[in-house]
VEXKE-187819 format. One record per residue (C-alpha): residue number from 1; residue in one letter; x, y, z. Coordinates in nm, 4 decimals. Layout:
<rs>
- seq | type | east | north | up
- NUM | a | X | Y | Z
...
</rs>
This chain:
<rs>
- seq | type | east | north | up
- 1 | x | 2.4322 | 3.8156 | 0.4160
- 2 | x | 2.4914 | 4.0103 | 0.1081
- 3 | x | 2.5897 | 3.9254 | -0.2729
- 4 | x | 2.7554 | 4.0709 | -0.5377
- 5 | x | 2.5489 | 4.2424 | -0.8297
- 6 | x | 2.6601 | 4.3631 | -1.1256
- 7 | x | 2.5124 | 4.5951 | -1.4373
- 8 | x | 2.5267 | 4.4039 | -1.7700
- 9 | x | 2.4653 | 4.7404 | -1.9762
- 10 | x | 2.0844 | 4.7372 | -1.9611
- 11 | x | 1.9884 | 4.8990 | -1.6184
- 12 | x | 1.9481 | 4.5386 | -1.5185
- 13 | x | 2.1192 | 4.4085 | -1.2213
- 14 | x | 2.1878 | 4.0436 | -1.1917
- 15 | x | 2.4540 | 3.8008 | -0.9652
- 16 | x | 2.8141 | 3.7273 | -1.0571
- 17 | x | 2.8849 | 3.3571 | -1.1231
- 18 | x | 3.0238 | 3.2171 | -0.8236
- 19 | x | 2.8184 | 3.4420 | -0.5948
- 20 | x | 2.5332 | 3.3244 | -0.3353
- 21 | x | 2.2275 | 3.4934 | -0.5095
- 22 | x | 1.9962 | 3.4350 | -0.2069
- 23 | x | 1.9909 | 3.5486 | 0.1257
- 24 | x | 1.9222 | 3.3391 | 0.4010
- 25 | x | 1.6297 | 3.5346 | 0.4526
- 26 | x | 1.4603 | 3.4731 | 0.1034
- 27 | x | 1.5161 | 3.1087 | 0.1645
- 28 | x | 1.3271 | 3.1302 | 0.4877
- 29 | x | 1.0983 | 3.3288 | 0.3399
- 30 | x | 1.0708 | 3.0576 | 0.0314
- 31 | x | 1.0565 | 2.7342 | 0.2505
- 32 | x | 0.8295 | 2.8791 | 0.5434
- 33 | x | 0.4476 | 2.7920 | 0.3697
- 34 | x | 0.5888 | 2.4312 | 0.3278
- 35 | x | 0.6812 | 2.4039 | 0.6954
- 36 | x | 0.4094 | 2.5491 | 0.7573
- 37 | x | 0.1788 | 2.3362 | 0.5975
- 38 | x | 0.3521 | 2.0627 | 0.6502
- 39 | x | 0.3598 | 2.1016 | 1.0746
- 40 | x | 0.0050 | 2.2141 | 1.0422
- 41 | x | -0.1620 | 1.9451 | 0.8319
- 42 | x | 0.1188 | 1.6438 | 0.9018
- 43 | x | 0.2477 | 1.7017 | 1.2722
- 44 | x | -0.0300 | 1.7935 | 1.4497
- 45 | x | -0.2550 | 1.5719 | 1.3243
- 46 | x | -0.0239 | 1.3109 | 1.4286
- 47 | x | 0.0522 | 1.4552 | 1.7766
- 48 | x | -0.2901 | 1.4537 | 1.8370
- 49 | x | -0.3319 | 1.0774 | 1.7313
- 50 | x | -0.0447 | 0.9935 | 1.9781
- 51 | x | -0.1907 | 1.2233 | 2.2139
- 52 | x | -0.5080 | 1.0072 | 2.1758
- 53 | x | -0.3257 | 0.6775 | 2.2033
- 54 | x | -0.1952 | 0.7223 | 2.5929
- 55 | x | -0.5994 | 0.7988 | 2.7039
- 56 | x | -0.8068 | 0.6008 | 2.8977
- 57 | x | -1.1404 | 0.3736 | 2.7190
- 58 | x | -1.4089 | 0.3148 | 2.9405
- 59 | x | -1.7795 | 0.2427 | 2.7912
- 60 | x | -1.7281 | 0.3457 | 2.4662
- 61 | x | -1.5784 | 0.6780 | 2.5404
- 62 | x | -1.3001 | 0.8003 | 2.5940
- 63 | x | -1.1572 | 0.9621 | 2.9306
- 64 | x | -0.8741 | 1.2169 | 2.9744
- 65 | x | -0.6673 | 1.0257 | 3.1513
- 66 | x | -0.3413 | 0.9100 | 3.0805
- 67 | x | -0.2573 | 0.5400 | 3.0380
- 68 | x | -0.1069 | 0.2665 | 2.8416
- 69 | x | -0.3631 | 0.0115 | 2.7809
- 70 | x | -0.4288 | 0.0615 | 2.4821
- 71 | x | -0.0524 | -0.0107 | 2.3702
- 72 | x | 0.0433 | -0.2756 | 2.5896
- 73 | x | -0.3048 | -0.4511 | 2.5517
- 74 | x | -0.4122 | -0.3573 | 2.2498
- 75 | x | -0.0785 | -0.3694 | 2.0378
- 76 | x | 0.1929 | -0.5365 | 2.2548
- 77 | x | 0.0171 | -0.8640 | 2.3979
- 78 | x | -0.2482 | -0.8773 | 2.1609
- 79 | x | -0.2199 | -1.2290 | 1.9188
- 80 | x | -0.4836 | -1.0422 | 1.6796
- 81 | x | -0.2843 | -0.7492 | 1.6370
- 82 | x | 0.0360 | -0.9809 | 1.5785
- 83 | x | -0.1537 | -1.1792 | 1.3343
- 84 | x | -0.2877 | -0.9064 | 1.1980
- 85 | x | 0.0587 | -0.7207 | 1.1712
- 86 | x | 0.2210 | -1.0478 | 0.9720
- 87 | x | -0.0651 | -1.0788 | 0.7464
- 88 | x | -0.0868 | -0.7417 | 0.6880
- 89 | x | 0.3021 | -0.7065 | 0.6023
- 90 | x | 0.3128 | -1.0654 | 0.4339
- 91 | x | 0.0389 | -0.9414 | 0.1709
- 92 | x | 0.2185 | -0.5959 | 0.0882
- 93 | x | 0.5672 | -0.7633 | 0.0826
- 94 | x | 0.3823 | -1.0134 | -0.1605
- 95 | x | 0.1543 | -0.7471 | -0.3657
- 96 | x | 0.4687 | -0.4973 | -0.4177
- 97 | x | 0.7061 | -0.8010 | -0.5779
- 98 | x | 0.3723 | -0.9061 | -0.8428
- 99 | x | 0.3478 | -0.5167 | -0.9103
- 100 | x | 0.7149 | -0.5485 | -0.9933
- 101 | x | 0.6970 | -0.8483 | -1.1970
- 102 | x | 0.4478 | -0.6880 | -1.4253
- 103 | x | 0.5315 | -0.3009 | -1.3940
- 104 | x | 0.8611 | -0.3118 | -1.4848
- 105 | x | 0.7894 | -0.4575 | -1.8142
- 106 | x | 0.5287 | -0.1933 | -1.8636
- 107 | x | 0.7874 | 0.1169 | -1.7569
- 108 | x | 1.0418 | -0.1074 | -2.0258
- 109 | x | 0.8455 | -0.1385 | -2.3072
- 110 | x | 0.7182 | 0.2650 | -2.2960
- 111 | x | 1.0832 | 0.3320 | -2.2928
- 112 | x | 1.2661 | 0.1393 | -2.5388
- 113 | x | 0.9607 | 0.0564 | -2.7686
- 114 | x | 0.7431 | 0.3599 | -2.8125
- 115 | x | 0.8407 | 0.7321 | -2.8980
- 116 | x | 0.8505 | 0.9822 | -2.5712
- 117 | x | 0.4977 | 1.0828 | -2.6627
- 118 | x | 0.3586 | 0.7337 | -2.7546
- 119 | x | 0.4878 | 0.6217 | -2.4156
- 120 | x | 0.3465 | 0.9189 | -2.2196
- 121 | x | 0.0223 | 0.8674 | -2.3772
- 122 | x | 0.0186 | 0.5009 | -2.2864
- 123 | x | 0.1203 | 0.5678 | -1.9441
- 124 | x | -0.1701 | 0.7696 | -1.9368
- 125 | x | -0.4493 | 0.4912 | -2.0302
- 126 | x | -0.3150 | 0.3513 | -1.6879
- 127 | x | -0.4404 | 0.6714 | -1.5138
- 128 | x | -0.8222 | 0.6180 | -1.6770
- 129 | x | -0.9286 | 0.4233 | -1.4157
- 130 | x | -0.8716 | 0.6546 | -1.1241
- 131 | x | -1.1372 | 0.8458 | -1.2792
- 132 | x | -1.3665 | 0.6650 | -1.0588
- 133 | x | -1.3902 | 0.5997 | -0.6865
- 134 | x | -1.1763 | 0.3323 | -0.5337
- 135 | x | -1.4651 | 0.1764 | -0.4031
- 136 | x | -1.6417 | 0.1126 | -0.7490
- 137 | x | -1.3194 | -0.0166 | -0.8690
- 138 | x | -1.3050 | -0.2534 | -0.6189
- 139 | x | -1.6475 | -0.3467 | -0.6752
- 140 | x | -1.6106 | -0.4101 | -1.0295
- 141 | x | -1.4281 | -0.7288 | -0.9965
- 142 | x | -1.7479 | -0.8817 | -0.7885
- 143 | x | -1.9326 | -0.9584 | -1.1768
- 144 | x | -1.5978 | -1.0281 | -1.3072
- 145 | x | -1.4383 | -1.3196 | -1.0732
- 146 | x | -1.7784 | -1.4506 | -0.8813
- 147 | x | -1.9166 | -1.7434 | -0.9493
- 148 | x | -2.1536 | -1.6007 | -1.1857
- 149 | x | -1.9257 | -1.4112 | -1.3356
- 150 | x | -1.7662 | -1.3559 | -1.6704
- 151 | x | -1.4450 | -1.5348 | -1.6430
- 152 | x | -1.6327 | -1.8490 | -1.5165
- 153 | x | -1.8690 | -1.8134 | -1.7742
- 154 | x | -1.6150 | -1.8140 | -2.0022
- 155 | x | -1.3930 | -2.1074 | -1.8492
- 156 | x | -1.7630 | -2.2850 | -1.8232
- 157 | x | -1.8674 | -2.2302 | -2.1967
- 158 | x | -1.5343 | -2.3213 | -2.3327
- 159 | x | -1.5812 | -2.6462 | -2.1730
- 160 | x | -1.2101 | -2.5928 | -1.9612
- 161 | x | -1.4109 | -2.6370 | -1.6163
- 162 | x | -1.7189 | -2.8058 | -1.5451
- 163 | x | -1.8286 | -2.6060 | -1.2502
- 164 | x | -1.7569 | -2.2215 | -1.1516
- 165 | x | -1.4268 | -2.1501 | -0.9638
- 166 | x | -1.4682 | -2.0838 | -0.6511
- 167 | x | -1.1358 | -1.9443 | -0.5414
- 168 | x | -1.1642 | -1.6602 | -0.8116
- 169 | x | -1.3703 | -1.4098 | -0.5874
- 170 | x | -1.3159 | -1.3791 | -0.2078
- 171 | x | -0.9436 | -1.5264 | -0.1805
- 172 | x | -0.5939 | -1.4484 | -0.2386
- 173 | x | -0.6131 | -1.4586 | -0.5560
- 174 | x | -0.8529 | -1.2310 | -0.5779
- 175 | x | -0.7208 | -0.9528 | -0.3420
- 176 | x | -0.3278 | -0.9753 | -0.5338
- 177 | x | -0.6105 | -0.8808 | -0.8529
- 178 | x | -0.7065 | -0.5781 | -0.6460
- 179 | x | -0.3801 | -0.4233 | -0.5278
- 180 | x | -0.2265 | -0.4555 | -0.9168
- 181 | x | -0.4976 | -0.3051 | -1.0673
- 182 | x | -0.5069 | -0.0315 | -0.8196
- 183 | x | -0.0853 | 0.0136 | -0.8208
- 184 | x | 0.0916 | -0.0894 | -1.1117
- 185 | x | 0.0714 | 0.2603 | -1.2138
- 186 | x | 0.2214 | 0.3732 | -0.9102
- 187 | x | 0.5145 | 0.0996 | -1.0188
- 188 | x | 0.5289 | 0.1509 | -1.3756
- 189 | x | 0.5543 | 0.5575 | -1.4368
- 190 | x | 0.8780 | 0.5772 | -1.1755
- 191 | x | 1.0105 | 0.3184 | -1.3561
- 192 | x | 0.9798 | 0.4906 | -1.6644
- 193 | x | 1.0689 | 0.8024 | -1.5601
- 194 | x | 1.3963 | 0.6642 | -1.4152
- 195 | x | 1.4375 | 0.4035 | -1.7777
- 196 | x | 1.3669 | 0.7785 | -1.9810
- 197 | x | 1.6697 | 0.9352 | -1.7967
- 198 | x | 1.9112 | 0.6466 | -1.9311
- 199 | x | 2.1619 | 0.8117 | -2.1912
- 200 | x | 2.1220 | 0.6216 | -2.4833
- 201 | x | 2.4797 | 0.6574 | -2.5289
- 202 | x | 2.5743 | 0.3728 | -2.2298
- 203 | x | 2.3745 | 0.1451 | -2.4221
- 204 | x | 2.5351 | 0.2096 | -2.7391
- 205 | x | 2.8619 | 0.1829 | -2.5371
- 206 | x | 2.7677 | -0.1786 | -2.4110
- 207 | x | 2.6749 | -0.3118 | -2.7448
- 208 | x | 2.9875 | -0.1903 | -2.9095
- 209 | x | 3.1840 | -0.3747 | -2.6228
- 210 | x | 3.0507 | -0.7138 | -2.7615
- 211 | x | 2.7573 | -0.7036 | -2.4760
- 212 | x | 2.4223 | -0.9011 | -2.5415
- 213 | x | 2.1030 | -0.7810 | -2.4563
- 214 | x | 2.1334 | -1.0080 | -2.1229
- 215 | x | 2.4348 | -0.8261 | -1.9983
- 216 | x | 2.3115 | -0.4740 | -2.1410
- 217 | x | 2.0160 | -0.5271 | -1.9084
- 218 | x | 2.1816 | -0.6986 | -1.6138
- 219 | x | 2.5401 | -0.3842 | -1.6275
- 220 | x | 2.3281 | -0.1049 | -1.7048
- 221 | x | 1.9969 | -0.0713 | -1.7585
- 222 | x | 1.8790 | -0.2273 | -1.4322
- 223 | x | 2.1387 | -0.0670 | -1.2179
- 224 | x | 2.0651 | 0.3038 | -1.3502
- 225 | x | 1.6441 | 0.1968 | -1.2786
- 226 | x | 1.7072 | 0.1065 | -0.9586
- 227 | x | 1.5939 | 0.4597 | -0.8175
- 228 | x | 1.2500 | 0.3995 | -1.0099
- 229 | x | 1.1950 | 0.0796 | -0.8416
- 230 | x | 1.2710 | 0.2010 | -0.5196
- 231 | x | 0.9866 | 0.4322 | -0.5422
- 232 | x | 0.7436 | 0.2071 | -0.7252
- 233 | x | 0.8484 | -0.0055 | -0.4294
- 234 | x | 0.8063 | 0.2708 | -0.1279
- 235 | x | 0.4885 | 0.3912 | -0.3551
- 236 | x | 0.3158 | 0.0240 | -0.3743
- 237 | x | 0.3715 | -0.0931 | -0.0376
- 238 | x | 0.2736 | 0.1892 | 0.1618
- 239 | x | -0.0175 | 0.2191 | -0.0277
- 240 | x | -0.1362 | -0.1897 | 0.0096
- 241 | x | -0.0333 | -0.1738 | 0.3821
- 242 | x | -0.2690 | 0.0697 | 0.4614
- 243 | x | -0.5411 | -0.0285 | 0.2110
- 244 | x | -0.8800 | -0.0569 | 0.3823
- 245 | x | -1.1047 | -0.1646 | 0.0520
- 246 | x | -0.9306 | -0.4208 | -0.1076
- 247 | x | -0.8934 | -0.6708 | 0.2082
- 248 | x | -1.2793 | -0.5854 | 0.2977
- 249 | x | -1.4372 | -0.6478 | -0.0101
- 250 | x | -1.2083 | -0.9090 | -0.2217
- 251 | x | -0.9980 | -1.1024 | 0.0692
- 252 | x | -1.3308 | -1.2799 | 0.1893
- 253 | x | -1.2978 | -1.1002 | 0.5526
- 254 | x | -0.9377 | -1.1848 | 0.6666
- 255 | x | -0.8139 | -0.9068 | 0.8892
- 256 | x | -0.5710 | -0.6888 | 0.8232
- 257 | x | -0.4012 | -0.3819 | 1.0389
- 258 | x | -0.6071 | -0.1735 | 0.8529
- 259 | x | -0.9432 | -0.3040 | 0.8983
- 260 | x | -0.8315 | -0.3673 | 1.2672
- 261 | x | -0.8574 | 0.0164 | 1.2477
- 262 | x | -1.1284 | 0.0834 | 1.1430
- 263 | x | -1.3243 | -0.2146 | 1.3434
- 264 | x | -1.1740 | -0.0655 | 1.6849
- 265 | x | -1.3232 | 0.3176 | 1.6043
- 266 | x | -1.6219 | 0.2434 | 1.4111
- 267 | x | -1.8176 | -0.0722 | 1.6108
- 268 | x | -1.6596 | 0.0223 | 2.0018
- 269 | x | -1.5280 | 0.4065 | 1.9603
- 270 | x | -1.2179 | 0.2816 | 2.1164
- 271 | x | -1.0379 | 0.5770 | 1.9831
- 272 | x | -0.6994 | 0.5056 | 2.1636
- 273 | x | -0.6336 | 0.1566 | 2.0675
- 274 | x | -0.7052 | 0.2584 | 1.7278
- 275 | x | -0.4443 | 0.5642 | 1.7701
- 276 | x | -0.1978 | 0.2991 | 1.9242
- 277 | x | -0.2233 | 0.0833 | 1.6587
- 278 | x | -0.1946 | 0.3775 | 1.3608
- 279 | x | 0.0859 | 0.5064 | 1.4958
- 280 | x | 0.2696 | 0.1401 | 1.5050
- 281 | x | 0.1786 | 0.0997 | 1.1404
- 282 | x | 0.3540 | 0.4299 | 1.0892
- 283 | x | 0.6224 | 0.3366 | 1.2896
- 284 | x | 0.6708 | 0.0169 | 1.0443
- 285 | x | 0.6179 | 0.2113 | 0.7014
- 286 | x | 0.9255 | 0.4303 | 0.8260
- 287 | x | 1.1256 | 0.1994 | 0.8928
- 288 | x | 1.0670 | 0.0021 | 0.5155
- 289 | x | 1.1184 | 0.3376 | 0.3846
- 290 | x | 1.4625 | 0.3900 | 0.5379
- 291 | x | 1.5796 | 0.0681 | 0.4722
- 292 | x | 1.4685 | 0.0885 | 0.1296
- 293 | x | 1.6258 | 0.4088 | 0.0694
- 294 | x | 1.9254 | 0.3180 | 0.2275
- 295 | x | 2.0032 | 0.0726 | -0.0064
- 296 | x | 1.9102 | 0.2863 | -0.2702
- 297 | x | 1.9856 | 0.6585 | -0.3680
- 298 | x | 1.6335 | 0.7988 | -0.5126
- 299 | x | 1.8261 | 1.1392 | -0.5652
- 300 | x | 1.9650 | 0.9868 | -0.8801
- 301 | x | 1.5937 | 1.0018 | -1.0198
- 302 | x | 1.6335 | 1.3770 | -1.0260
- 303 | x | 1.9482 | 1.4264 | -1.1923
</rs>
């Protein structure tokens, strides 16, 4: 395929408006290291994990030989797995509506109450702790919630309880603590991102039309922030489903898919059923992705 050049005077050729200014080729050329990346270090990896799921487990090792056990007993029929599946989803269904509740008045207030570099900076203290391991993050609640810890010191000293809180460390409560520290972030910034892209005009427009903050909030700024949630959304729930840390260390030792993982590969090398049962969790992260998106256009984000 060719296009139209033209000479503007200075020796330099460039397109006419209206014109296709790259070839097929160069775009094949352009997009090729991305597919190529992308079937090297995404699909094969996962071929190989499905590959891995239809073998055969005998005495902790695995034989070449193809079979479904490890799907229809070790995902299908399996109660654990089914708990473990509605726990699993419960908690991120639970963890991404709190990261919600307290990112999108984070993304709000960096928007309409601090100047574009105030708010970037801010947005940026959020970022500080990533600067250390997930692990030690994780670990830094243990002094904080336990039953020596600060917060029951405090409650303790003020006189408010009379004995340490035990449901502070090792509960619920605790792992919800967990996921927001770790995700908020990942909530807040698309928020503001999509609240920054807002023309301040529309909300000019609504106030001269007699419309209180309520309504301002309820006909425009919400609907046009939509795309940001969607992603905080996709962002924080794919990222507590498959969270391996937080449920070990904070949920007092209630299973999730995750851990199920990890248990099935680490303590029996039963390297299919742990295949099987990565690949199902992948299964159900598509599918809240493409209902999630469905509902929502993220391409407005971009505009």
């Amino acid at each position: 395929m060719s296009s139209k050049t033209a000479d503007d005077g200075s020796g330099v050729s460039r397109y006419l408006p209206g014109d296709r200014s790259v070839s097929i080729t160069e775009v094949t050329a352009l997009t090729m290291p991305t597919v190529g990346w992308f079937l090297l270090f995404l699909m094969v990896p996962l071929l190989v994990v499905l590959y891995y799921s239809f073998l055969t487990y005998q005495s902790f090792s695995v034989v070449n030989e193809i079979s479904t056990f490890a799907w229809v007993n070790g995902v299908f029929t399996s109660s654990v797995v089914h708990s473990a599946f509605v726990r699993t989803l419960g908690v991120a269904i639970v963890v991404t509506a709190i990261t919600l509740l307290f990112g999108y008045p984070i993304g709000y207030y960096l928007r309409f109450h601090t100047g574009q570099i105030g708010g970037t900076i801010l947005l940026l203290f959020l970022v500080i702790p990533f600067w250390t391991a997930e692990l030690i993050r994780t670990f830094g609640w243990l002094p904080i919630l336990g039953q020596n810890g600060a917060v029951n010191g405090v409650l303790m000293g003020l006189g408010i309880t009379s004995g340490p809180l035990e449901w502070l460390l090792y509960s619920r409560f605790s792992q919800a603590v967990g996921y927001l520290q770790n995700y908020v972030v990942f909530m807040a910034a698309p928020i503001y991102i999509s609240l920054s892209q807002i023309d301040d005009d529309l909300l000019d427009a609504s106030e001269t039309l007699r419309g209180d903050p309520i309504d301002t909030f309820r006909n425009v700024t919400w609907p046009l922030s939509k795309p940001g949630v969607a992603i905080g959304c996709m962002f924080t729930f794919v990222l507590t489903i498959g969270n391996f840390t937080v449920p070990t260390f904070l949920s007092g030792g209630s299973s999730t898919v995750s851990s199920l993982i990890y248990n099935r590969y680490s303590q029996g090398l039963n390297y299919p059923s742990a295949a099987a049962l990565s690949i199902t969790l992948l299964v159900v992260i598509f599918l809240f992705v493409f209902v999630l998106f469905r509902y929502v256009d993220i391409t407005e984000i971009a505009n």
